[in-house]
N, C-alpha and C positions, 0 to 999 in steps of 0.2 A: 702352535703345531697341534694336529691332528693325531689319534690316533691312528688314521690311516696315512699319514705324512712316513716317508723313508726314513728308515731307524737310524741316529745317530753315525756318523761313520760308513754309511753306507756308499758303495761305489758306485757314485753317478752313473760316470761314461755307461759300465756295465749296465746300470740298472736301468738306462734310457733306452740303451738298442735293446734290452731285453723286453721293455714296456712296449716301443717301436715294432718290435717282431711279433709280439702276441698282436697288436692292432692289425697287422699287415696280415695277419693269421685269419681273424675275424673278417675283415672286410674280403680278403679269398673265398674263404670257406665257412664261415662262422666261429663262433664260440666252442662247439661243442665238437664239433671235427676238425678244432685244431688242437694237436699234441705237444708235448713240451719238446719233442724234437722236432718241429716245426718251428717253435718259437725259439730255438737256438741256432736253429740252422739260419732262418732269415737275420738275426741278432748277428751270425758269422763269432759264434761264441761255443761254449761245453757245457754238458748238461752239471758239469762244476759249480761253474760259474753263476748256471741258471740257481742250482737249489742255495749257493751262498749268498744270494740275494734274496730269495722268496721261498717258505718253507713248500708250494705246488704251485699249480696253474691259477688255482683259485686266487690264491693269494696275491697273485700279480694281475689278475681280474679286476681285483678291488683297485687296487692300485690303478690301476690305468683310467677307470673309472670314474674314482672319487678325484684323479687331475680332468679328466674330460667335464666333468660337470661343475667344479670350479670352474675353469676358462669358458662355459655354457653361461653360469651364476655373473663372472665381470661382464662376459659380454650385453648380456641384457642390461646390468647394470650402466653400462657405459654409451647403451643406447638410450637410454631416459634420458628428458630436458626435464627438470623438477620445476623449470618456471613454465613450461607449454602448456594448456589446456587439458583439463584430464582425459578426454577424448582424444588427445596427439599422444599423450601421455602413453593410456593401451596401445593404441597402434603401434608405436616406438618398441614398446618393451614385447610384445608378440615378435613384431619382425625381427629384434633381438634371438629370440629363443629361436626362431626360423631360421635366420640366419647360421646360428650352431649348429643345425641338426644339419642343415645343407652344407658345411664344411666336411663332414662324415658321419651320413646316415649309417652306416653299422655300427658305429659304434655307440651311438644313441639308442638302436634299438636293441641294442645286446642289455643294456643299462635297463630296460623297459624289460624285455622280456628273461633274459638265460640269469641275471640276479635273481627274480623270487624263486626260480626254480634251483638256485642251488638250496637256498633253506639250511644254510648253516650259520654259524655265529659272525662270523667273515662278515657275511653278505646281506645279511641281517642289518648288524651295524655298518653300513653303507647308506643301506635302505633309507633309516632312522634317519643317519647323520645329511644324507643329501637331501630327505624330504625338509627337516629342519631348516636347513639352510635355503632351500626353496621358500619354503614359509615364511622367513625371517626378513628372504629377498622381499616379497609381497608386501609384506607388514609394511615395512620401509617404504618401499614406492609409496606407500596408500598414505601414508603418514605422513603429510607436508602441507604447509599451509595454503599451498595452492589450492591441492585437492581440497582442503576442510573450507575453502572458501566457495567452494563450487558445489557444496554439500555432500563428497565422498567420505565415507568414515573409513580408520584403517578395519583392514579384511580381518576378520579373527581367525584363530587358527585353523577355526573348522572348515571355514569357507575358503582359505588359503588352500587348504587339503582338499576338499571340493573341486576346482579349479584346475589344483595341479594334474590330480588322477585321469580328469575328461580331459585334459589336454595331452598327458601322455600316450592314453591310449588313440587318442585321435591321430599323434601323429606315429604313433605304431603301425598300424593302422594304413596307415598313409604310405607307409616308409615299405609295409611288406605286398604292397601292391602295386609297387616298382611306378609310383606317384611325385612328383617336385610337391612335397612340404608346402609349396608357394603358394598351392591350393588351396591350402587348408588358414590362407591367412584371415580373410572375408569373416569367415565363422569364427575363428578363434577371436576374431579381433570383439567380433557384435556380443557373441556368448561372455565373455571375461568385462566387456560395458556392462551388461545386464548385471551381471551378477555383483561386480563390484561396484556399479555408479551410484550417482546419487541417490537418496530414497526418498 
């Protein structure tokens, strides 16, 4: 468990339609013009209920978040074949990550943009904790003997962060210029070959 995992005892049911209603909130209106009586009213819950579960808005930001980009993190995982060719390989694990942001692009691009702007401790450790786990995902892919046999070396961390950043903002990017993601697969796929194939 995570430090951003629901604290011990915490009430699911509540805590789900309250995570459910902040989403429904963001994808209406955004992040920043949604109020915590918005996310209780769509929740069909009390602003009770809302702070007995999350000390603000923020906090239930992270939260919703740091589950969005786990379920983003398996899915590309779960689109890799680690025996395909590392060229089917990229492809796989791009259309992966395309495929999440096109289950809901606001909330990918809330993750992308309205976190650095909050700049608090919260949101901070999200930042961290999901780029790590982005990185880790990479490592991993890169790291198999398929790949070492095709002469791909695993990504270091630098170049993992490298990767990650041009692909977030691409599909920021993408996403606020009322664009299908689907576009952006061509490039992400060649750009992410280049930088991590063979040398």
């Amino acid at each position: 468990m995570t430090t951003l995992d629901a604290p011990a005892g915490a009430d699911t049911g509540h805590r789900r339609r309250l995570l459910d209603g902040l989403a429904a909130g963001i994808r209406e209106r955004g992040y920043r013009d949604t109020t915590v009586a918005d996310i209780v009213r769509a929740a069909r819950t009390s602003r009770r209920t809302f702070y007995a579960q999350f000390a603000d808005r923020q906090e239930c930001l992270v939260a919703l978040l740091h589950e969005s980009n786990q379920r983003t993190i398996a899915r590309i995982t779960s689109a890799v074949d680690p025996a395909a060719p590392w060229e089917a390989q990229v492809r796989q694990a791009i259309e992966g990550w395309i495929a999440a942001v096109q289950a809901d692009p606001p909330i990918t691009l809330s993750w992308i943009r309205d976190v650095p702007a909050l700049g608090e401790d919260r949101a901070r450790q999200l930042q961290r904790e999901t780029m790590s786990n982005f990185v880790a995902l990479i490592r991993r892919l890169t790291d198999t003997p398929q790949l070492a046999a095709a002469g791909v070396r695993p990504a270091s961390d630098q170049t993992a962060t490298i990767l990650l950043g041009g692909l977030r903002e691409l599909i920021a990017v993408t996403v606020e210029e009322g664009r299908d993601v689907a576009t952006i697969t061509g490039v992400a796929v060649d750009a992410t070959a280049r930088l991590l194939g063979p040398r």
